[in-house]
C-alpha positions as CSV (number, residue, x, y, z in Angstrom):
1,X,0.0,0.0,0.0
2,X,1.9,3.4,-1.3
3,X,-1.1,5.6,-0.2
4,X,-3.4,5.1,2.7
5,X,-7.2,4.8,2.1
6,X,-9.6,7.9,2.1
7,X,-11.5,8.3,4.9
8,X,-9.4,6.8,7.7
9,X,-9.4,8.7,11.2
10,X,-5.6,10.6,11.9
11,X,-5.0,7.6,14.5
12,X,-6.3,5.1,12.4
13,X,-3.9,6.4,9.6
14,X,-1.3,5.9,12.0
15,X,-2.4,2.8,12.7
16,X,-2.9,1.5,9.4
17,X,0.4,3.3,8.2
18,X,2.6,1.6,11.4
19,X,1.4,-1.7,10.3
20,X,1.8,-1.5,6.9
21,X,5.3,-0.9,7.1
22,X,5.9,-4.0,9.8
23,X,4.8,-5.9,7.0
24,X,6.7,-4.2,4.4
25,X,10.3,-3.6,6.6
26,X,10.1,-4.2,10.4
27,X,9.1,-3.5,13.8
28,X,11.8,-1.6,14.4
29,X,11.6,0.7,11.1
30,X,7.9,1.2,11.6
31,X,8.8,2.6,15.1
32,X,11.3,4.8,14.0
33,X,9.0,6.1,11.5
34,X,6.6,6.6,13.7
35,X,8.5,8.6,16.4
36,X,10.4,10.6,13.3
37,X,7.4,11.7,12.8
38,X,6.6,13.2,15.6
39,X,9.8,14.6,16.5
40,X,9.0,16.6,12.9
41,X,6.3,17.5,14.0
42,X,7.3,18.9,17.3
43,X,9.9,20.9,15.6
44,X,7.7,21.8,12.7
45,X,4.3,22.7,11.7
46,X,2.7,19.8,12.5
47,X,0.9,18.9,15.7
48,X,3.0,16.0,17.6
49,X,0.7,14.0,20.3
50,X,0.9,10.8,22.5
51,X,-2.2,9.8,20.7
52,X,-0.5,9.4,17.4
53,X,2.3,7.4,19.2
54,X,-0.2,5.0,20.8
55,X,-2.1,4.5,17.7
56,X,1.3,3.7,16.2
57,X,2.1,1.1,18.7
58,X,-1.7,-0.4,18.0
59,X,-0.4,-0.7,14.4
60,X,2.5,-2.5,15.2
61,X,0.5,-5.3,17.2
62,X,-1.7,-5.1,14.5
63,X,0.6,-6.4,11.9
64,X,0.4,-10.0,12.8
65,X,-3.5,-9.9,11.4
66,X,-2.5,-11.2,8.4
67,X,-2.5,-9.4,4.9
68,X,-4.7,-7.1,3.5
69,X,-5.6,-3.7,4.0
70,X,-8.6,-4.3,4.9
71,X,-8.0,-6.6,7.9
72,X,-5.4,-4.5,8.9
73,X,-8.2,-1.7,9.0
74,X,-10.4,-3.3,11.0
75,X,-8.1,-4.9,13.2
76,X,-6.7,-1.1,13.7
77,X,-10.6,0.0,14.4
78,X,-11.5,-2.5,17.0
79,X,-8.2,-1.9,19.2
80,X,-8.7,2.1,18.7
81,X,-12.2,1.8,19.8
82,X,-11.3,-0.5,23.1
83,X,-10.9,1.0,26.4
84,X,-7.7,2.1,27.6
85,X,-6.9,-0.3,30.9
């Protein structure tokens, strides 16, 4: 997946982006993707949060769903929507 599907929530586009590139690369290059980013964002325009982190860890975990975008997306939805414990 180059591009991430239209209409996708900012943390599940983390999400779904974090696990994508698990699949693609590796745990450990999805998470330094993920905290690149934010560190760009905290020095840039963007709008770094511990929200996007979290949904970036979900992604990771996610990964191990199997393939497909779609499963990834749903799998990314359900652990979003659970409560925090």
């Amino acid at each position: 997946m180059a591009t991430l599907p239209a209409g996708l929530t900012d943390p599940e586009k983390h999400c779904v982006a974090s696990a994508s590139i698990v699949q693609r690369c590796s745990r450990l290059e999805a998470w330094l993707a993920g905290w690149g980013k934010e560190v760009q964002d905290a020095f840039g325009d963007g709008d770094a949060s511990w929200d996007d982190l979290a949904a970036n860890r979900i992604g990771r975990r996610c990964a191990s769903t199997g393939d497909g975008t779609d499963a990834l997306i749903e799998c990314c939805r359900q652990a979003l929507a659970a409560p925090v414990h």
